[in-house]
Predicted model as a PDB file, atoms N, CA, C, CB and O in Angstrom, pLDDT in the B-factor column:
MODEL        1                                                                  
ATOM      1  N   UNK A   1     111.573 -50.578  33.968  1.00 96.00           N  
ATOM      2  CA  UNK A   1     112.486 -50.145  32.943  1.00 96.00           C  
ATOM      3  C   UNK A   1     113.908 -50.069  33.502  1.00 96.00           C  
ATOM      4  CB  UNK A   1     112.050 -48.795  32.377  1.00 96.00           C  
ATOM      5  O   UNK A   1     114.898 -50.372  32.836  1.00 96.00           O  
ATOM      6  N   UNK A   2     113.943 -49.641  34.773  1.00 96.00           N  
ATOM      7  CA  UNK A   2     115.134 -49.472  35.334  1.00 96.00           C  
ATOM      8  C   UNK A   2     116.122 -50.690  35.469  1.00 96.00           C  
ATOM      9  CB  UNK A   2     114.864 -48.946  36.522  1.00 96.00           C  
ATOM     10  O   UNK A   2     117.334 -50.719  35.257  1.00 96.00           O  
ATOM     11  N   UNK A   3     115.069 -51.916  35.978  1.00 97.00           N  
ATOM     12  CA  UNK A   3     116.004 -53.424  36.328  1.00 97.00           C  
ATOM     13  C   UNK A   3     115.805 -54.010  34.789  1.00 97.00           C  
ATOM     14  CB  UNK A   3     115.170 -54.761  37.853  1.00 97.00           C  
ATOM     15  O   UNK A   3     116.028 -55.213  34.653  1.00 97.00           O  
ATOM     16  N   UNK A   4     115.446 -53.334  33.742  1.00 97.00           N  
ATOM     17  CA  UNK A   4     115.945 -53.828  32.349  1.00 97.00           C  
ATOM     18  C   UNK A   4     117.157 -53.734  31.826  1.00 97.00           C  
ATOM     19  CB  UNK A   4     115.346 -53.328  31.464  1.00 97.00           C  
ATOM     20  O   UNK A   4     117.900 -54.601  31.366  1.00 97.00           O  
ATOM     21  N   UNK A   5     117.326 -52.147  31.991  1.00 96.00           N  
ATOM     22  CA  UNK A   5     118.513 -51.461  32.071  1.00 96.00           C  
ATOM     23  C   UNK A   5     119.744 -52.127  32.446  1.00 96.00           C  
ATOM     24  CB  UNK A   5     118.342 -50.510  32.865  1.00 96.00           C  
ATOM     25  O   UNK A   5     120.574 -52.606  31.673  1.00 96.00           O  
ATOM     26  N   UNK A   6     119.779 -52.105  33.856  1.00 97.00           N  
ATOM     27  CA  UNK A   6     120.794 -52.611  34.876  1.00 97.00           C  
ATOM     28  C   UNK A   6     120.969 -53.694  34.429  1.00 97.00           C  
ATOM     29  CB  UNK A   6     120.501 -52.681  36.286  1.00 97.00           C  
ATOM     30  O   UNK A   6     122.094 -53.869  33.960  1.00 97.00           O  
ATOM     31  N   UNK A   7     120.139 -54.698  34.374  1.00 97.00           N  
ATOM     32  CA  UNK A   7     120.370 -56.210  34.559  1.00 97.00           C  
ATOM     33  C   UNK A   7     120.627 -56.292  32.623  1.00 97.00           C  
ATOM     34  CB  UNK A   7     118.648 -57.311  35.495  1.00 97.00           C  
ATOM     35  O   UNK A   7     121.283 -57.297  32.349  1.00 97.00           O  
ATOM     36  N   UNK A   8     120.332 -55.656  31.657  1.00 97.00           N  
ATOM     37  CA  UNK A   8     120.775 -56.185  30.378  1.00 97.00           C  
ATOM     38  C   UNK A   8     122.260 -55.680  30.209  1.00 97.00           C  
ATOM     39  CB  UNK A   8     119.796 -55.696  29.155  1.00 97.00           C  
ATOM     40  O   UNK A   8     123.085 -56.224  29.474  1.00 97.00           O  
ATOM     41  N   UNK A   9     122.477 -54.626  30.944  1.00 94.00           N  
ATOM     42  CA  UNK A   9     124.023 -53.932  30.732  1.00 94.00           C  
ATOM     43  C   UNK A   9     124.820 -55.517  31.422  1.00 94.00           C  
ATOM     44  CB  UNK A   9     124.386 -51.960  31.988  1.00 94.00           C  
ATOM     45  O   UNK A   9     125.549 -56.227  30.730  1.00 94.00           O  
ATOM     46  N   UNK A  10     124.521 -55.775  32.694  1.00 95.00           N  
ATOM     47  CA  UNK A  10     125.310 -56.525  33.286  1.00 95.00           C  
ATOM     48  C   UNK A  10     125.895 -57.814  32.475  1.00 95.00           C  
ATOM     49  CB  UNK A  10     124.643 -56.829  34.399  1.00 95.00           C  
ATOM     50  O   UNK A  10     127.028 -58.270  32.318  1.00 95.00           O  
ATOM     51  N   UNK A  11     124.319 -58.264  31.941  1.00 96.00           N  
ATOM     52  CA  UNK A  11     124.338 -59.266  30.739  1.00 96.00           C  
ATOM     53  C   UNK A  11     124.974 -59.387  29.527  1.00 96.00           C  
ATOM     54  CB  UNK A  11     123.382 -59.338  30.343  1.00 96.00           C  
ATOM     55  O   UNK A  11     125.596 -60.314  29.008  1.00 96.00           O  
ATOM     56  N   UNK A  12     124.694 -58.255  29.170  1.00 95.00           N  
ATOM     57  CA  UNK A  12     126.074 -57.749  28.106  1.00 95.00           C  
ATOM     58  C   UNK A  12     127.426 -57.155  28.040  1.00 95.00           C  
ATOM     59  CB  UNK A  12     125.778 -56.998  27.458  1.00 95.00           C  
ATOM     60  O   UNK A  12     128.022 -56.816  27.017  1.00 95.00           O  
ATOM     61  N   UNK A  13     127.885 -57.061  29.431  1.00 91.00           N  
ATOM     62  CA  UNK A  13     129.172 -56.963  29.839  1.00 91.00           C  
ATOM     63  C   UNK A  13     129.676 -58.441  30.445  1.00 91.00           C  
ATOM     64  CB  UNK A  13     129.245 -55.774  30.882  1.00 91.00           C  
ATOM     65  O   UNK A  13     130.902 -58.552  30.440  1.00 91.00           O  
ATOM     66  N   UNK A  14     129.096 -59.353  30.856  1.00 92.00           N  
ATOM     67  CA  UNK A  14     129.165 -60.837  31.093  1.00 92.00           C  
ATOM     68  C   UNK A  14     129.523 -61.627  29.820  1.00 92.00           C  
ATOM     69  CB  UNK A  14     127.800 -61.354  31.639  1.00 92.00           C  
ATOM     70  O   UNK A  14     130.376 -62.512  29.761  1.00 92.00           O  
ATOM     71  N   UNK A  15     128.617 -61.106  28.635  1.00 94.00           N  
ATOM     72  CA  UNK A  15     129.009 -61.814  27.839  1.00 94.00           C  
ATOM     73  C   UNK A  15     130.305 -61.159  26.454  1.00 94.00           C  
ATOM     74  CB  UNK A  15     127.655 -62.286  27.452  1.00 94.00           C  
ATOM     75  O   UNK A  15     130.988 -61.667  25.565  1.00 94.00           O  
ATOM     76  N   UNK A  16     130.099 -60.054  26.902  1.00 93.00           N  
ATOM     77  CA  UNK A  16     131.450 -59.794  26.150  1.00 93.00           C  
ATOM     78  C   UNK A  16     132.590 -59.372  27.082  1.00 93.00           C  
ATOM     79  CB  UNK A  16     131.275 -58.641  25.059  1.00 93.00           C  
ATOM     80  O   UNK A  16     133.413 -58.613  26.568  1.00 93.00           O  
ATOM     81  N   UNK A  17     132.795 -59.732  28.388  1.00 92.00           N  
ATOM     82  CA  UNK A  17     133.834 -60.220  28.737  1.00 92.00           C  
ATOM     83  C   UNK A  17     134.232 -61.396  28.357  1.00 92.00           C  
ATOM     84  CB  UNK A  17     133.861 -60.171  29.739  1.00 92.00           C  
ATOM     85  O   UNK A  17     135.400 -61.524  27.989  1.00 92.00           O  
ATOM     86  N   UNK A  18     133.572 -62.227  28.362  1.00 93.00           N  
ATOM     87  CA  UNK A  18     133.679 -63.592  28.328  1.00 93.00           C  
ATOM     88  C   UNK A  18     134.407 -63.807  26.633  1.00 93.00           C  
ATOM     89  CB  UNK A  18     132.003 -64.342  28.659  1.00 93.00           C  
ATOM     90  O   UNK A  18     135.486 -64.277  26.270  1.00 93.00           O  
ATOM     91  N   UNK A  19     133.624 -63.411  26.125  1.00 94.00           N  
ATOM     92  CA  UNK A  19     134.248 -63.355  24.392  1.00 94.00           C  
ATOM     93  C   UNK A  19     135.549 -62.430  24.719  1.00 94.00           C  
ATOM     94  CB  UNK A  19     132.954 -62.390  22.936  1.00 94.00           C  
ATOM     95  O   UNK A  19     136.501 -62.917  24.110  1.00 94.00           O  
ATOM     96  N   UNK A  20     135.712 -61.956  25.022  1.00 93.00           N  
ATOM     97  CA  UNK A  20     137.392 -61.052  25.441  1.00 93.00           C  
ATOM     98  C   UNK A  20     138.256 -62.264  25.591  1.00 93.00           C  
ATOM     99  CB  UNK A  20     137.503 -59.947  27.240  1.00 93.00           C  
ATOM    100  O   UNK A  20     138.880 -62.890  24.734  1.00 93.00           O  
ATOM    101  N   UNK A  21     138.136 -62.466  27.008  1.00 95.00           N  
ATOM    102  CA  UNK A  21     138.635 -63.751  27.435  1.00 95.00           C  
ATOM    103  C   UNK A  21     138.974 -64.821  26.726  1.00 95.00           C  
ATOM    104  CB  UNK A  21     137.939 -64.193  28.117  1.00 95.00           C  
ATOM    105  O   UNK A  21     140.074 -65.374  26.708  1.00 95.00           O  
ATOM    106  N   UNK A  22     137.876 -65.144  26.061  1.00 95.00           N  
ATOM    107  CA  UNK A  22     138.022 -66.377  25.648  1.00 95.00           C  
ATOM    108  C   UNK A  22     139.134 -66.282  23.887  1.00 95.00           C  
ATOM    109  CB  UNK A  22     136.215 -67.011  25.559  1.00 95.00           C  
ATOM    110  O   UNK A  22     139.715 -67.191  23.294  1.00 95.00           O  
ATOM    111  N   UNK A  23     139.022 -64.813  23.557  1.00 95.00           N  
ATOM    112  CA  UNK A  23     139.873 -64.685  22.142  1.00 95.00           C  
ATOM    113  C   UNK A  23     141.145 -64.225  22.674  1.00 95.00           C  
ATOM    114  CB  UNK A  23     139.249 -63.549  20.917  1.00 95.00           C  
ATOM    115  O   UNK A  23     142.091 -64.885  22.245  1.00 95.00           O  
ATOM    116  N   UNK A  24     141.506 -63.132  23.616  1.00 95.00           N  
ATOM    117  CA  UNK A  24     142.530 -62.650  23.996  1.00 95.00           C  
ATOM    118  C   UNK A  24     143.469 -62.588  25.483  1.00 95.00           C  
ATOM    119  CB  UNK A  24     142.198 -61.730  23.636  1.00 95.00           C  
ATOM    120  O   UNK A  24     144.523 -62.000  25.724  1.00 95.00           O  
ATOM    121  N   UNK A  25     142.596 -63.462  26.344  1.00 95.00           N  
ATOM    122  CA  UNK A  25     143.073 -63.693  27.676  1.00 95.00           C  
ATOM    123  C   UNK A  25     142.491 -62.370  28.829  1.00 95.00           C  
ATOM    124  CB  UNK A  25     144.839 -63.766  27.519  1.00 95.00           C  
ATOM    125  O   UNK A  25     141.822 -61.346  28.690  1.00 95.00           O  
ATOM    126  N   UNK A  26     143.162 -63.059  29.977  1.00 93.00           N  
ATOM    127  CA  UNK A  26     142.624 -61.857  31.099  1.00 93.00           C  
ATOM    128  C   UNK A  26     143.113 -60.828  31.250  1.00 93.00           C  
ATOM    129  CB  UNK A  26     142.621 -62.097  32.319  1.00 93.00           C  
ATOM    130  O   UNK A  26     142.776 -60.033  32.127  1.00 93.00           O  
ATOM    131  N   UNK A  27     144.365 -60.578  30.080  1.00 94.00           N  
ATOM    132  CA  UNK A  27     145.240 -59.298  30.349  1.00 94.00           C  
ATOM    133  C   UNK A  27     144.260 -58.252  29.567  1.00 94.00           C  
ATOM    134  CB  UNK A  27     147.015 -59.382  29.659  1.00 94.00           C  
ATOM    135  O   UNK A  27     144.328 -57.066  29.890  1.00 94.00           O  
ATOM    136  N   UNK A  28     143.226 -58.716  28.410  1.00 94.00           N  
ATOM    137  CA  UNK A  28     142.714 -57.774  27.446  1.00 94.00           C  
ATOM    138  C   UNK A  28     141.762 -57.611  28.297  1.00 94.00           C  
ATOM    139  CB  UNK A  28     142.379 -58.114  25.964  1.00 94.00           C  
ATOM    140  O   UNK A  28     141.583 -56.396  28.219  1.00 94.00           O  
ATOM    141  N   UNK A  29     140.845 -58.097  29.245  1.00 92.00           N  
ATOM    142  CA  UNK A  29     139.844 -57.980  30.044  1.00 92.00           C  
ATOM    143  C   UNK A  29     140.262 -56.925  30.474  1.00 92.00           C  
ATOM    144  CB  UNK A  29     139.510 -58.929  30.909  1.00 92.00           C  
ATOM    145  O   UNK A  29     139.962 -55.841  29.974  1.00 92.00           O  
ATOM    146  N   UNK A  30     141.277 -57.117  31.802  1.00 92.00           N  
ATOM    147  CA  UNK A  30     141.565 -56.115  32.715  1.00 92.00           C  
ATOM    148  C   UNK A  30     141.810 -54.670  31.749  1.00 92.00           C  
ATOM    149  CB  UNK A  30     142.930 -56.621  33.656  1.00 92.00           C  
ATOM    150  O   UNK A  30     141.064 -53.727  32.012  1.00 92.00           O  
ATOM    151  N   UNK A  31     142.821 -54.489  30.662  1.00 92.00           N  
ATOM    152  CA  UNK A  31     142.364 -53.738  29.924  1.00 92.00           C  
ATOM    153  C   UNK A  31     141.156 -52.666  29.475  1.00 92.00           C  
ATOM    154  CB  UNK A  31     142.493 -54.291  29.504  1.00 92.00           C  
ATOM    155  O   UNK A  31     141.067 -51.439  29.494  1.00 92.00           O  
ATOM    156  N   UNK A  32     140.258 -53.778  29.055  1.00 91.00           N  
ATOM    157  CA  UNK A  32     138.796 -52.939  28.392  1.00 91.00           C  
ATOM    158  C   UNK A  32     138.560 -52.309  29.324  1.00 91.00           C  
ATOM    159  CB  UNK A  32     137.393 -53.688  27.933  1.00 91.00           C  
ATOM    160  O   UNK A  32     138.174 -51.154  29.148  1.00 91.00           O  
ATOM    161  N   UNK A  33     138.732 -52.935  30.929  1.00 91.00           N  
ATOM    162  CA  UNK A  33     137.127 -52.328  31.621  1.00 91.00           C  
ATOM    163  C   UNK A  33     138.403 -51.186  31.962  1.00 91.00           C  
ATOM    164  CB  UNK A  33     135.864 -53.434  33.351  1.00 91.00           C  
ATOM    165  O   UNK A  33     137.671 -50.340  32.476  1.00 91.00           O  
ATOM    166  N   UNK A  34     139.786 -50.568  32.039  1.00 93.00           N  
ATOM    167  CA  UNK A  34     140.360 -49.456  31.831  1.00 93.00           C  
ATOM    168  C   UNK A  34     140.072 -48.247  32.041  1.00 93.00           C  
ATOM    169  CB  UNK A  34     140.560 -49.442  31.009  1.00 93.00           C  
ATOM    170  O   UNK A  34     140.451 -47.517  32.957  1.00 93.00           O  
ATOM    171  N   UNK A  35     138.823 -47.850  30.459  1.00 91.00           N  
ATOM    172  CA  UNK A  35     138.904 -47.014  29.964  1.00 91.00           C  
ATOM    173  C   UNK A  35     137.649 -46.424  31.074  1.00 91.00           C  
ATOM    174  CB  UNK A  35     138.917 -47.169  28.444  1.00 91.00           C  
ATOM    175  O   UNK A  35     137.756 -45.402  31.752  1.00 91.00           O  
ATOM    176  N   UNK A  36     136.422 -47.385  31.051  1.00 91.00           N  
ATOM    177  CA  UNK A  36     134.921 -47.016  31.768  1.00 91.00           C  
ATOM    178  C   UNK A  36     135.520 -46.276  32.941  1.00 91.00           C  
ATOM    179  CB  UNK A  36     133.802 -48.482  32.317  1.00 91.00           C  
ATOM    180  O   UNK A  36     135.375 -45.084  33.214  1.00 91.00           O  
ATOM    181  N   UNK A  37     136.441 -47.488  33.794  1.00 95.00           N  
ATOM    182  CA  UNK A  37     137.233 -46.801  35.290  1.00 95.00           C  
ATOM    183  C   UNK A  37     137.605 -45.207  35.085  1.00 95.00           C  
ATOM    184  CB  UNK A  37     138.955 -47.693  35.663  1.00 95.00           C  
ATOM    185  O   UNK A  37     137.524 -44.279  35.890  1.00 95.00           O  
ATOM    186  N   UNK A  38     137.916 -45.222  34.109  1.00 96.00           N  
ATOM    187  CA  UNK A  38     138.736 -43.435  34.456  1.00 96.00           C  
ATOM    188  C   UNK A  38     137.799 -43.258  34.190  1.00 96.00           C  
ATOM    189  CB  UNK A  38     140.022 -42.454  33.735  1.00 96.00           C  
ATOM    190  O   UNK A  38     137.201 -43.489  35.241  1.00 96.00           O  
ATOM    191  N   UNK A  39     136.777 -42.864  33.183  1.00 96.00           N  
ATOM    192  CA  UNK A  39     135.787 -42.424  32.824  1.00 96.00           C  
ATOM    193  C   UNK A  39     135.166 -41.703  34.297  1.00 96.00           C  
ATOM    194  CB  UNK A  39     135.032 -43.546  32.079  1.00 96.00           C  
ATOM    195  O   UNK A  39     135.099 -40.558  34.744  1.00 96.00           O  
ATOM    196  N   UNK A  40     134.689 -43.321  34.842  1.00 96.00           N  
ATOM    197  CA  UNK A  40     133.999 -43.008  36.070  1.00 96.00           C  
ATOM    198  C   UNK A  40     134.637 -42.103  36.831  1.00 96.00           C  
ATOM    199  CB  UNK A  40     133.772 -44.082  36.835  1.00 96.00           C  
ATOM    200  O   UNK A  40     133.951 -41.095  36.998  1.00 96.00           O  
ATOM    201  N   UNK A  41     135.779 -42.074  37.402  1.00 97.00           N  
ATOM    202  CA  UNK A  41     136.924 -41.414  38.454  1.00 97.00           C  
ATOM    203  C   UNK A  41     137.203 -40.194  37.798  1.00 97.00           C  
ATOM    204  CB  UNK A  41     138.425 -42.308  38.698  1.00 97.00           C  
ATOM    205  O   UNK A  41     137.287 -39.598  38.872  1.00 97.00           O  
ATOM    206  N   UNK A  42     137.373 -39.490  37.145  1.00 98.00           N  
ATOM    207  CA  UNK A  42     137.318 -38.526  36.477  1.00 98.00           C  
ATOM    208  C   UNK A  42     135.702 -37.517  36.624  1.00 98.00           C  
ATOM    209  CB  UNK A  42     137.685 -39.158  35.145  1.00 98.00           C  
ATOM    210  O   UNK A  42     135.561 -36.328  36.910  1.00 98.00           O  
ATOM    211  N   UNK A  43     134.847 -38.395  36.352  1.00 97.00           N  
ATOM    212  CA  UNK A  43     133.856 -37.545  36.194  1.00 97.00           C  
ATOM    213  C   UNK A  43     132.803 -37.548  37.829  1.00 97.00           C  
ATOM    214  CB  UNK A  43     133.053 -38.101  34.697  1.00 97.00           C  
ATOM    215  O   UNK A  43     131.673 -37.059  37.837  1.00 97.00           O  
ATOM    216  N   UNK A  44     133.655 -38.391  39.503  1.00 97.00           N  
ATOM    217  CA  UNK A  44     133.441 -37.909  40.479  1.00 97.00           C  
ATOM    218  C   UNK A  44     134.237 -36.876  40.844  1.00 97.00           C  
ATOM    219  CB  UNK A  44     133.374 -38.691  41.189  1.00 97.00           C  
ATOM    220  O   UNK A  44     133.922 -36.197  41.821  1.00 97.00           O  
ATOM    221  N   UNK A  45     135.465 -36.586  40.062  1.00 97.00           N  
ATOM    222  CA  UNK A  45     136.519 -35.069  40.487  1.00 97.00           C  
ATOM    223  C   UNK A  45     135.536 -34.561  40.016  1.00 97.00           C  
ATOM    224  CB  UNK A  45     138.190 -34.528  39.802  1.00 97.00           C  
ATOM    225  O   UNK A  45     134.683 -34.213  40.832  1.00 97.00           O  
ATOM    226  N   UNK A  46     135.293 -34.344  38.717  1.00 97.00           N  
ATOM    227  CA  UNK A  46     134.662 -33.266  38.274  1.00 97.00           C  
ATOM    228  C   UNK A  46     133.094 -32.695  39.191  1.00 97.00           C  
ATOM    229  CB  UNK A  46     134.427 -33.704  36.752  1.00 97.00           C  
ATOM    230  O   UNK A  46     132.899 -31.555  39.613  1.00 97.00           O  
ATOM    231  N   UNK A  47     132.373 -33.607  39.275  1.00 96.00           N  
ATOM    232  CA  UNK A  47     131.066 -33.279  40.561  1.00 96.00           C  
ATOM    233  C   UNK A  47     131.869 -33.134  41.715  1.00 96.00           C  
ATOM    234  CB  UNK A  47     129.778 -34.651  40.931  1.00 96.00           C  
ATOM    235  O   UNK A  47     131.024 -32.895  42.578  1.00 96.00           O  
ATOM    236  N   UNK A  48     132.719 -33.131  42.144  1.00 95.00           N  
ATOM    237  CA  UNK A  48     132.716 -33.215  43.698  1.00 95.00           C  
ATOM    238  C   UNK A  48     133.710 -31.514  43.055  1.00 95.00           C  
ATOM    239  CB  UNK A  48     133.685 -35.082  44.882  1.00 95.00           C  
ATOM    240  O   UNK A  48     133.541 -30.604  43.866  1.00 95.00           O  
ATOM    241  N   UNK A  49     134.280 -31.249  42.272  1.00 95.00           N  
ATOM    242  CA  UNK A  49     134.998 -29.826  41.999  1.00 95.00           C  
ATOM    243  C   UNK A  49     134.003 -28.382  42.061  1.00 95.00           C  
ATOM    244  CB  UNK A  49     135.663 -29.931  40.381  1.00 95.00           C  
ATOM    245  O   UNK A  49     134.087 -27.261  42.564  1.00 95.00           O  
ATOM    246  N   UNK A  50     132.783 -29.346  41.018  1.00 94.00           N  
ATOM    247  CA  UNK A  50     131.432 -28.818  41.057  1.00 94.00           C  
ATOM    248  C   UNK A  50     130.921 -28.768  42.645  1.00 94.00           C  
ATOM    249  CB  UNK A  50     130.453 -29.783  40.103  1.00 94.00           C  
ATOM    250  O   UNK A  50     131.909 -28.296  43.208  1.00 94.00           O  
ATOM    251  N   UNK A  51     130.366 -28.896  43.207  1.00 93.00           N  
ATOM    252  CA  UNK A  51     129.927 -29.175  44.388  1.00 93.00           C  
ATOM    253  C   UNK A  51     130.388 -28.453  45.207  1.00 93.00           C  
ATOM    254  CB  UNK A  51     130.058 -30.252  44.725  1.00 93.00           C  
ATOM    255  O   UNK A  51     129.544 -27.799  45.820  1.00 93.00           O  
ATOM    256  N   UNK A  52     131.606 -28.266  45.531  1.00 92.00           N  
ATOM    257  CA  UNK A  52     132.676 -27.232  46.106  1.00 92.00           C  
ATOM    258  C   UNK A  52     132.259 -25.907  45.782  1.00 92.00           C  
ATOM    259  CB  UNK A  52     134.148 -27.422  45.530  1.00 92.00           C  
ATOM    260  O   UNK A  52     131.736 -25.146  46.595  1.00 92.00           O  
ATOM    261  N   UNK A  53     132.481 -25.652  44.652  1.00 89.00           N  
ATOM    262  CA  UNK A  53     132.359 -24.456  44.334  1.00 89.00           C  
ATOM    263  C   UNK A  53     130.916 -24.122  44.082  1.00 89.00           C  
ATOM    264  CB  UNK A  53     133.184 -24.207  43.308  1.00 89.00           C  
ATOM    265  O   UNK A  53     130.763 -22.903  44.155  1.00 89.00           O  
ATOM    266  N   UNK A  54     130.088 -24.599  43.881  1.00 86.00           N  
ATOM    267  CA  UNK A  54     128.452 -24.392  44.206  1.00 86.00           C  
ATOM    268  C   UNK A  54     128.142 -24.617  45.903  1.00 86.00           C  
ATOM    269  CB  UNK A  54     127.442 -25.712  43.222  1.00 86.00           C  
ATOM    270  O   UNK A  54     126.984 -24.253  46.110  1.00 86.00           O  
ATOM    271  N   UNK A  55     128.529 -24.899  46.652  1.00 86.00           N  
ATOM    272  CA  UNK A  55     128.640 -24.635  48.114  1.00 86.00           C  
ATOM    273  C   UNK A  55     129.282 -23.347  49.048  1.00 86.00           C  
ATOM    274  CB  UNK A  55     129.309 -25.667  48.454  1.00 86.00           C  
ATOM    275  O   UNK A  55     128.848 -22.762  50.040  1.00 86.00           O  
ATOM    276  N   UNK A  56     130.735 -23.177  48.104  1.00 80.00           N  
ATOM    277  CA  UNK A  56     131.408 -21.692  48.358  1.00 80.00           C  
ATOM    278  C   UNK A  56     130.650 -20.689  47.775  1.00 80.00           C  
ATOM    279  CB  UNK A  56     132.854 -21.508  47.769  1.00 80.00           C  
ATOM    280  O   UNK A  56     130.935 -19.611  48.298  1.00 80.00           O  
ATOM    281  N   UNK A  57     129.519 -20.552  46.621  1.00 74.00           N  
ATOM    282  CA  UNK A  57     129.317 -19.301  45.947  1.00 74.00           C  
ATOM    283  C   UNK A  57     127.946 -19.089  46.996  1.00 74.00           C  
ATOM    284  CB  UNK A  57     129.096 -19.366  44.022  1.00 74.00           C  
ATOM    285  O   UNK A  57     127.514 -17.945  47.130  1.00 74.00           O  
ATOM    286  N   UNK A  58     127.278 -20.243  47.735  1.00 66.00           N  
ATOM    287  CA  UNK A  58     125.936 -19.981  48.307  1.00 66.00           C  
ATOM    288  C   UNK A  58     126.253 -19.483  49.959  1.00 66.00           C  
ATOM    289  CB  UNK A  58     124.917 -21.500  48.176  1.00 66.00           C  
ATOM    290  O   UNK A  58     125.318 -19.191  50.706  1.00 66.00           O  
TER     291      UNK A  58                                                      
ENDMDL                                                                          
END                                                                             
């Protein structure tokens, strides 16, 4: 279930990059994937803020 997961996300970010690309160029690409990036980077501050302070209270 897991390499369904993984490998259909990949598949479907392959192919709608590609449809990005191909309607709006590589500037809208770099764009989309944007938003996921902070997403991600944002929510390792937040665990690693967590983490800290669940290490200081023990």
């Amino acid at each position: 279930m897991n390499d369904f997961i993984v490998f259909g996300t990949v598949a479907a970010a392959s192919f709608s990059s590609g449809a990005i690309q191909n309607a709006w160029g590589w500037d809208w690409v770099n764009i989309s994937i944007a938003a996921p990036i902070l997403i991600s980077l944002f929510a390792v501050i937040w665990l690693g803020i967590l983490r800290k302070r669940e290490t200081a209270t023990v």
